[in-house]
C-alpha positions, -999 to 999 in steps of 0.1 A, spaced: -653 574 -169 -642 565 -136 -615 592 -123 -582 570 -111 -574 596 -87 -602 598 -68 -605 557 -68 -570 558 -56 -580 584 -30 -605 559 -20 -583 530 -17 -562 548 11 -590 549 30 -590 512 36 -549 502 34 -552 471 51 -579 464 24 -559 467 -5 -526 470 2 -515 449 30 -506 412 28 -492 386 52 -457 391 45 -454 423 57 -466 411 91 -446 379 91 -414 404 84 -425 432 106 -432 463 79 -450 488 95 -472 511 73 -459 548 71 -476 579 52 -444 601 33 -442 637 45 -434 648 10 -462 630 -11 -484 619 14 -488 583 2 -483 551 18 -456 529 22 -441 499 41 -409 496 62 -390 481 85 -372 511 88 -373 542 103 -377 563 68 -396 590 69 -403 598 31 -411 570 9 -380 558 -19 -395 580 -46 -376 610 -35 -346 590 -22 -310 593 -45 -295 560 -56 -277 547 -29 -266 512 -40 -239 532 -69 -205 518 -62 -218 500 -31 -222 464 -26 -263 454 -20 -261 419 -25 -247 386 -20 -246 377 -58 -224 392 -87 -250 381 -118 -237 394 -150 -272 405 -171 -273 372 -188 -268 350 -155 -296 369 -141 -317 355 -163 -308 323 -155 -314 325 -118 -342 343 -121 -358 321 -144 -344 289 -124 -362 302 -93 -397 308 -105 -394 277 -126 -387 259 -85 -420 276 -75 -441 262 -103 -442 287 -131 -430 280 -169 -412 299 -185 -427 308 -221 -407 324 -252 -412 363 -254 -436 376 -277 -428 398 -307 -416 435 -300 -442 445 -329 -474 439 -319 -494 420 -346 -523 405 -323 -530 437 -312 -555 458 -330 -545 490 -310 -508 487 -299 -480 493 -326 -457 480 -298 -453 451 -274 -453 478 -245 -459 454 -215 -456 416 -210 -493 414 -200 -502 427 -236 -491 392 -248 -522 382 -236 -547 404 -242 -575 389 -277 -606 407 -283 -630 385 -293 -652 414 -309 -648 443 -288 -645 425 -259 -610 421 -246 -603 390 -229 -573 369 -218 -553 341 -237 -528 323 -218 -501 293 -229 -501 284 -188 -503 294 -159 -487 308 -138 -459 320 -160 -431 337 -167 -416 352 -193 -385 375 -206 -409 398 -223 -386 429 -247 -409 456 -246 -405 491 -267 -416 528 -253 -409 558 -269 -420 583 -243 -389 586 -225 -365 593 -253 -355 622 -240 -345 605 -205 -329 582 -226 -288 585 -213 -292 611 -189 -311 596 -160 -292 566 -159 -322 543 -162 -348 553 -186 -344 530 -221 -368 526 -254 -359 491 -253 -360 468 -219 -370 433 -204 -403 436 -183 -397 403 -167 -431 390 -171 -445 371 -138 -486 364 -141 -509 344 -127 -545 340 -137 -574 335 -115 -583 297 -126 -571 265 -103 -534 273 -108 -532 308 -96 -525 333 -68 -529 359 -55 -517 394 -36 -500 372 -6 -484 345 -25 -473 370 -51 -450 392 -22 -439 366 -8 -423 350 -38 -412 392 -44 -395 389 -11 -381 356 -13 -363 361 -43 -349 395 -38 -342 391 1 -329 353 3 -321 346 -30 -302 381 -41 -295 390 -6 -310 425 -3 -310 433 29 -344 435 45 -349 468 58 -333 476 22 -367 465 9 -396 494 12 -431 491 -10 -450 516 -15 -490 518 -26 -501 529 -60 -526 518 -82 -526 508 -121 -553 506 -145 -558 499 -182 -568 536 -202 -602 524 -209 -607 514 -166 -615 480 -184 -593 465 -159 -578 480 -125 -564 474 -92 -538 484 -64 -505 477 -71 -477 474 -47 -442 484 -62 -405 472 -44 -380 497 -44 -346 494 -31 -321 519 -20 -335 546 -42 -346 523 -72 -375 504 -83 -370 472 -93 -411 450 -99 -440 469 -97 -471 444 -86 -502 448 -100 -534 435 -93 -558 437 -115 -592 434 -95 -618 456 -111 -636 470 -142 -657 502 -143 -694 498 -155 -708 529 -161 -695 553 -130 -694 525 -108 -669 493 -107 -674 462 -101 -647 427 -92 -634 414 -124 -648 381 -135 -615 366 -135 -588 385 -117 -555 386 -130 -518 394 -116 -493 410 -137 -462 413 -123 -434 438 -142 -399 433 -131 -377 457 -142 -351 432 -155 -325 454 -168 -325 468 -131 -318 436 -114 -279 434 -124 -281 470 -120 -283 469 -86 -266 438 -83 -235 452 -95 -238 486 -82 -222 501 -115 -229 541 -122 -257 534 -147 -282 504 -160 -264 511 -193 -232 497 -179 -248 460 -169 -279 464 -194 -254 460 -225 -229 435 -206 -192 439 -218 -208 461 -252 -203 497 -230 -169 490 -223 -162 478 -258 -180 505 -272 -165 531 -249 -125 518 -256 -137 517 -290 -146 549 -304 -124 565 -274 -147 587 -262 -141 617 -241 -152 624 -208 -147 632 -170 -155 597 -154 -143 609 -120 -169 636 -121 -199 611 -136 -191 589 -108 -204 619 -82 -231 630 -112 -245 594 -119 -261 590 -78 -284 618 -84 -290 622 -123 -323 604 -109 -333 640 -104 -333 644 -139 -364 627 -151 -382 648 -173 -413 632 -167 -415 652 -132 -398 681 -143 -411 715 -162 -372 726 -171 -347 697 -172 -317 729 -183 -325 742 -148 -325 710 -135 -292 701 -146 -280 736 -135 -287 726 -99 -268 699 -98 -242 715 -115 -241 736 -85 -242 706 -61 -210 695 -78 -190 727 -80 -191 736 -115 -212 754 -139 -238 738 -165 -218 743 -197 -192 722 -187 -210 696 -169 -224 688 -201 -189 689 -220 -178 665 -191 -202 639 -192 -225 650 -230 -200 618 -250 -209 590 -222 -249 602 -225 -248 597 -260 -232 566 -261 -256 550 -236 -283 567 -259 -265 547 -283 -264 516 -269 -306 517 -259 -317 529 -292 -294 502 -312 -306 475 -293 -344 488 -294 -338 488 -335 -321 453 -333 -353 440 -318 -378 457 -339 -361 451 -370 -355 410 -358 -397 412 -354 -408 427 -386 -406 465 -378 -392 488 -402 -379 527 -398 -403 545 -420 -426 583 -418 -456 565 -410 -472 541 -385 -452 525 -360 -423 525 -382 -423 565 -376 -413 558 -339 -381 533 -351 -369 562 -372 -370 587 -346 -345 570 -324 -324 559 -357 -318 595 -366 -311 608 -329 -288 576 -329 -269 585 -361 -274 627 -350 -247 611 -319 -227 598 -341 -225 626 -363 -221 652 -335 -194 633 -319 -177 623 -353 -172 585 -340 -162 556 -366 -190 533 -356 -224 523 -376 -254 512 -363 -256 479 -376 -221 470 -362 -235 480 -322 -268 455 -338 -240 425 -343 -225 430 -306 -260 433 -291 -268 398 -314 -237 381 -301 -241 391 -264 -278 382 -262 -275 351 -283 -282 325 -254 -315 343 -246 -323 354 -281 -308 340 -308 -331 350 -334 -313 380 -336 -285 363 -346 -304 346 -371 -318 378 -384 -285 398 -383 -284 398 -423 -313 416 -427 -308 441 -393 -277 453 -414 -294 453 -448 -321 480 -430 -298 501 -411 -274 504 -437 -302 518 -459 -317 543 -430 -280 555 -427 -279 567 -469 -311 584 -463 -300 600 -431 -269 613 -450 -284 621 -481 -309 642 -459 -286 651 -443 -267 670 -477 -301 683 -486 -310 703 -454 -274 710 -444 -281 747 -452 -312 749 -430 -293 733 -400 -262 756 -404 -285 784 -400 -305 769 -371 -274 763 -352 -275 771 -314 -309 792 -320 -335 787 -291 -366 769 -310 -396 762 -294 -411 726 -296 -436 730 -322 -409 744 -345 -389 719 -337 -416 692 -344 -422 708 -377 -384 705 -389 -386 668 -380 -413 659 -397 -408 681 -433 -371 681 -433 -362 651 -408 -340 674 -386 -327 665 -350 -325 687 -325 -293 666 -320 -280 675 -357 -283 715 -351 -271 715 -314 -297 731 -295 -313 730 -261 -339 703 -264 -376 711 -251 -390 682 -224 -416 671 -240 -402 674 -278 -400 635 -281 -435 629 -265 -451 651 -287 -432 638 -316 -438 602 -306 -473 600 -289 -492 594 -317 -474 568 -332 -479 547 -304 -517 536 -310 -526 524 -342 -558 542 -345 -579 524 -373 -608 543 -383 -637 519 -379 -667 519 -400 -704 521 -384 -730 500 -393 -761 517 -389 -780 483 -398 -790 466 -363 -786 428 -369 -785 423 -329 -813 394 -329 -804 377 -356 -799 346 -355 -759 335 -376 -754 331 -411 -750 294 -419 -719 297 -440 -719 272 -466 -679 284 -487 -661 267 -463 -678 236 -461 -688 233 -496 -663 253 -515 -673 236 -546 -712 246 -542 -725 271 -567 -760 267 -561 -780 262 -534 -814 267 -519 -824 291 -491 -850 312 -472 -850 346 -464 -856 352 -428 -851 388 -428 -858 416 -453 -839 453 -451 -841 485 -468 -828 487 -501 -832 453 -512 -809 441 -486 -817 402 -473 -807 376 -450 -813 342 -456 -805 310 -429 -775 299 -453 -755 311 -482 -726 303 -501 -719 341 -513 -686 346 -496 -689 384 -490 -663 411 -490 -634 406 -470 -596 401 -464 -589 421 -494 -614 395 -518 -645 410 -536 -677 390 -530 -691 371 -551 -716 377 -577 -749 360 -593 -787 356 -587 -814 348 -563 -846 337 -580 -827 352 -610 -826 381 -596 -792 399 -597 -768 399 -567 -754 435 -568 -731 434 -533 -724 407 -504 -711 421 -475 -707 408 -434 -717 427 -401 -707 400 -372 -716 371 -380 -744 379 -400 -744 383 -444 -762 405 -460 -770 400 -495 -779 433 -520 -800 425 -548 -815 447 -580 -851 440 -570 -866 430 -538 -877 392 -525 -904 391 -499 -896 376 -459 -902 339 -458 -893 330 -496 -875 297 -497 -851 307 -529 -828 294 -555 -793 308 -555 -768 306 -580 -729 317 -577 -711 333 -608 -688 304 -608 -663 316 -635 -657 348 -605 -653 331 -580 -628 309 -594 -607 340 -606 -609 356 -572 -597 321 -554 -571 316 -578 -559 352 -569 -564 346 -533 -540 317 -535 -515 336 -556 -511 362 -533 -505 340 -502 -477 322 -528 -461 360 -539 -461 371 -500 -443 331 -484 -420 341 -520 -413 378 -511 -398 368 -475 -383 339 -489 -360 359 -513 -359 394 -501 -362 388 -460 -381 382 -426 -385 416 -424 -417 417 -450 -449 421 -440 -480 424 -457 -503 454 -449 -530 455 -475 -539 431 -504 -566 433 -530 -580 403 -547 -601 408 -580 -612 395 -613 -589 408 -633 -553 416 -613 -547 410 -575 -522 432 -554 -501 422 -522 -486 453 -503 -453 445 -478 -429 463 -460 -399 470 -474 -370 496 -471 -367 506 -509 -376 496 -546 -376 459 -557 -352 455 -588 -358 438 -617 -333 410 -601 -356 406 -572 -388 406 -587 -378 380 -614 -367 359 -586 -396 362 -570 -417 354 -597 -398 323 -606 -399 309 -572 -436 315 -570 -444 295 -604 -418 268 -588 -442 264 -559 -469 261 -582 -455 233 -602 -446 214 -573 -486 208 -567 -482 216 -529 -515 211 -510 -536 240 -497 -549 228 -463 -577 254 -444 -583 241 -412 -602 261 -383 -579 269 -348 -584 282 -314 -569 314 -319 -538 308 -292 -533 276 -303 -527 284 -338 -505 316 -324 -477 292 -301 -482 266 -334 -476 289 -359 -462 324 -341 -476 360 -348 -467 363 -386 -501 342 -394 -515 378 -393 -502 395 -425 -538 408 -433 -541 421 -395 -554 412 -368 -583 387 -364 -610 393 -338 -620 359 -329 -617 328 -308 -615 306 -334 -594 318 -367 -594 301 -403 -555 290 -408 -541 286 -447 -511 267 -453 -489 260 -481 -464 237 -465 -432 245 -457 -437 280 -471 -468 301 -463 -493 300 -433 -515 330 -428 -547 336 -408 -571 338 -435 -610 337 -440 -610 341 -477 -617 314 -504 -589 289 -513 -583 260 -537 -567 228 -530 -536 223 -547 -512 256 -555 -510 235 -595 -548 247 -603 -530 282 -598 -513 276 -630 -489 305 -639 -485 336 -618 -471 368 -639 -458 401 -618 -472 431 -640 -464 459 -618 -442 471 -587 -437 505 -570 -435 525 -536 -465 535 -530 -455 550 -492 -425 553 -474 -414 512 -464 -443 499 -481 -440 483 -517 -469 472 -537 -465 442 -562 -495 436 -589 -498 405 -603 -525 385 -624 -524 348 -620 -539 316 -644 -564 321 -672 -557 360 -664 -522 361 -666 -519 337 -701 -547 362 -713 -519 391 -704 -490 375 -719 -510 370 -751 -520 404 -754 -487 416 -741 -469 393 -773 -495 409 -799 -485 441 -788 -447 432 -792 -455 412 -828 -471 450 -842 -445 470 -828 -421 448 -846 -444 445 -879 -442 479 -877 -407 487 -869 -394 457 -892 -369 442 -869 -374 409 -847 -384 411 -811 -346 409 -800 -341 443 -818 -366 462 -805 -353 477 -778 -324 490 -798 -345 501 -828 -369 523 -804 -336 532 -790 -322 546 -824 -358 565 -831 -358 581 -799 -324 592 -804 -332 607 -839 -362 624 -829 -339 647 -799 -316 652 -828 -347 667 -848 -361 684 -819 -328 701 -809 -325 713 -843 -359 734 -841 -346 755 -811 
């Protein structure tokens, strides 16, 4: 792979090249090379070191000729870029469905990146755009509070523009940077300083220079261009160049203002409610000296934050300990205020606190939110800070609002486990208490006992919530190889989708494998996939053992083998495939059922669709009762006797997305242009590829036989569904009428009869001891 540094290196060999655009001629910016760092920058100034080693200067100062409150930001923010031709789109999901990689919307350009196989490749709604983008990151945590600007939850204020007949590029794209923040926010010019960097995608699938505005000490929009892709250990342009702008939104009224922290505009009027409150204690004549250069705490350039904050205990005149008595209550309630609002988001998007996944990340920052709570003994719970976030936000998001119910319903039940873990490890913590641990130790107790270092009050290592959070950050599915090479093969005709009602057909084989594998031109044996077994039946009566898919090609496993060339007869176990449809059907009907009754929050993450049973797996924060699942069984069979029309109807993939929104992927995430949509009107549509009937009335009854956890937020449901499940209720009655032959007492009585015997036999049992 292509080394970033040394292309970076490279690029400062030619400034002018890369870096340099009209506006900083037309304004008179002069390139200058910082004396600590050595990298370039742009003024108009006479600065000698470039902003990244600059205090924040704009803290109780007055920067600009607007006073914005966060939400009015938006506003004229929005209402500008709107003036210079860019629409504005709705943000994107928090939890990132459409991406097979990313647990997390991390960045507003990930709202465009598909992968159409394993090529990724960019959908956008227009262009150019903007677009108010909530993105999660969890390796700052420990920033989180203390540095007066990191958060786990913020606005990249999305601005892109896509090489096609619409776009721009590198000098349009500053200008419009300068415009706003110069003329429209009034910062003064020689206020403004860029300095060069570059930015590229992990892979090098996409890179370029980027040019990032800082201000007084702060960066506020970092400008990249992304220009090239490595080919082996060269690079080459990119077919179709892209710019993706990141504003720091949260930092705009940050600066605007010119409060202490971007927790004090970030959260609007919430910090000062919040603060009054729970009236919390601390020196704010002394954080007002603190707060211009906590940026000197960021952990992410520093081996010992402790000594760190020991410095500039000594800058202020007083020693570390109470520094951090001083100003430890207004870091944890800005901690506070970031991690509730992170959870508020996720929860809103279908992301659930849980030990694995994603949902590992989400409970981190729930427990070190509640470990605040505890330490500092305030009357405040989660879900409450969730409501003012909902209210405040509700002209720019009012989904939250809308979704509040089940934000509560979640962090209420995180909060019994956190206390009832709490009970079961207080021991353990009381003997941990103010001992130096190390971070592996520390790492350990999270994950087998779900301790804090918050909860046992010691001095937390730098990189303990990196190492605790990295890996739950890519979703690393485990993909199987293929060692069968179908590269010049020509596509299966698929005939299930056009036909569904075909059970035999003719074909030719037009390539034979090993193992009695074939090909043939066309089939209707819909093969393994989306959680549905393949069909089953014969091929010049011989016997169909397997049908599975590599690309676009199926591959069909027989008990004998057929020679190249044969034009064949093909017949489809119809009585199977019926089964597995009906299923199919009755697991999209349990899943739109599931959300309907227990919440938006569901998800499904696995399903299985066989003869016999079918199972849906969701997300969910506990057990279904008996209530629940009754009601979800009823409303299910209500559906079905309403004769609602199953429609299947192929999409361009971001069509169906802005039609239909990111929840269409409940069995993951489909790698294609063009994706297979399934709708039950008004109460279920799912990107699907699996076989489907046409009316949910053929589905005919649909029985729940079996819930349980099966992993920590994830609930399985069994069910069996028409000929199956009458077949299982008759059964199930036979049982009941020889248990009651037997036990000679009607079917009412049982349970009280079994009861009585149960009882008499620990009698009997108790008397043998």
């Amino acid at each position: 792979m292509i080394d970033k540094g040394k292309i970076f290196e490279k690029f400062k060999k030619e400034p002018n090249k890369y870096w340099k655009v009209e506006m900083f001629e037309k304004e008179g910016y002069i390139r200058k090379i910082c004396k600590e760092c050595k990298n370039g920058f742009w003024s108009t100034n006479d600065k000698e070191n470039c902003p990244e080693h600059d205090d924040y200067s704009f803290i109780g100062k007055k920067k600009t000729n607007v006073n914005w409150d966060y939400v009015k930001t938006w506003k004229e923010f929005e209402k500008f870029f709107n003036k210079k031709n860019h629409t504005t789109i709705p943000r994107y999901p928090v939890i990132s469905r459409w991406h097979p990689n990313l647990f997390f919307t991390q960045a507003s350009i990930q709202n465009f990146q598909r992968f159409n196989g394993n090529i990724m490749e960019f959908d956008y709604p227009n262009n150019p755009l903007i677009v108010p983008q909530v993105c999660l990151r969890f390796n700052d945590i420990e920033n989180v509070g203390i540095t007066g600007r990191h958060m786990t939850s913020f606005i990249m204020a999305g601005q892109h523009s896509f090489e096609d007949n619409n776009g721009y590029w590198k000098d349009k794209c500053i200008e419009l940077n300068f415009e706003f923040l110069n003329k429209i926010i009034g910062i003064k010019k020689d206020e403004l300083i860029y300095t060069e960097d570059i930015w590229s995608m992990n892979d090098m699938s996409a890179f370029g220079p980027s040019i990032e505005t800082h201000s007084n000490g702060l960066e506020i929009v970092n400008n990249v261009f992304m220009q090239f892709k490595e080919i082996g250990n060269k690079y080459n342009e990119l077919k179709n160049k892209v710019i993706d702008v990141g504003w720091g939104f949260d930092r705009l009224p940050w600066i605007i203002k010119g409060s202490q922290t971007i927790y004090d505009t970030a959260f609007g009027n919430i910090t000062d409610k919040l603060k009054n409150e729970i009236s919390i204690d601390y020196d704010e004549e002394l954080f007002k000296k603190y707060a211009p250069i906590s940026k000197k705490l960021d952990i992410d350039n520093l081996i010992d934050i402790k000594n760190s904050r020991k410095i500039i205990a000594q800058k202020l005149n007083i020693d570390e300990k109470t520094l951090e008595n001083k100003i430890g209550q207004i870091e944890a309630i800005y901690a506070l205020l970031d991690h509730s609002r992170a959870l508020t988001f996720a929860i809103t998007d279908g992301g659930l606190p849980s030990n694995v996944g994603g949902g590992y990340n989400l409970r981190v920052i729930t427990r070190r939110a509640m470990s605040f709570i505890e330490k500092y003994n305030w009357n405040i719970k989660l879900h409450e800070i969730s409501l003012m976030h909902s209210e405040y936000l509700n002209e720019m998001f009012p989904e939250i609002l809308e979704n509040i119910n089940d934000i509560e319903k979640v962090l209420t039940s995180e909060e019994k486990k956190f206390n009832n873990n709490k009970k079961r490890s207080k021991k353990l913590t009381d003997s941990l208490n103010g001992k130096i641990l190390s971070t592996e130790k520390l790492v350990k107790l999270y994950d087998s006992e779900g301790i804090t270092p918050e909860q046992i009050g010691v001095d937390i290592p730098g990189d303990f919530y990196d190492k605790l959070t990295e890996k739950h950050n890519i979703n690393k599915n485990e993909k199987k190889i293929n060692k069968i090479d179908v590269s010049k093969i020509n596509p299966t005709e698929i005939l299930y989708y056009k036909e569904p009602e075909i059970f035999n057909f003719f074909a030719k084989v037009i390539c034979n494998l090993n193992e009695n594998l074939i090909i043939l031109d066309k089939t209707a044996f819909f093969p393994t996939s989306g959680g549905q077994l393949n069909d089953l039946g014969t091929i010049n009566d011989i016997k169909v053992l397997d049908v599975f898919k590599i690309g676009k090609i199926i591959i069909h496993k027989l008990s004998k083998k057929i020679e190249n060339g044969e034009n064949v007869k093909c017949c489809i176990d119809k009585e199977r495939r019926i089964k597995l449809m009906i299923h199919h059907d009755a697991v999209h009907i349990v899943n739109g059922a599931t959300k309907k009754i227990i919440g938006n929050h569901i998800h499904q993450t696995g399903s299985e669709k066989n003869i016999d049973k079918a199972r849906i797996d969701i997300t969910h924060f506990e057990t279904l009762t008996n209530e629940e699942i009754e009601k979800i069984e009823n409303l299910s069979n209500e559906i079905i006797r309403k004769n609602i029309p199953i429609t299947k109807i192929e999409m361009i993939r971001s069509d169906a997305e802005q039609e239909y929104g990111f929840k269409i992927y409940q069995g993951g995430y489909v790698p294609s242009k063009k994706i297979r949509i399934v709708k039950i009107k008004d109460f279920d549509i799912e990107a699907c590829s699996g076989t489907h009937g046409d009316k949910t009335k053929d589905i005919k009854f649909i029985k729940i036989i079996k819930t349980k956890k099966i992993s920590d937020g994830v609930v399985r449901i069994e069910l069996k569904a028409g000929d199956v499940a009458f077949e299982y209720l008759k059964n199930r009655n036979k049982i009941l009428k020889e248990i009651s032959d037997k036990l000679d007492v009607s079917y009412d009585e049982i349970p009280e009869k079994v009861k009585e015997i149960f009882n008499t036999w620990k009698k009997l049992r108790k008397g043998k001891r």
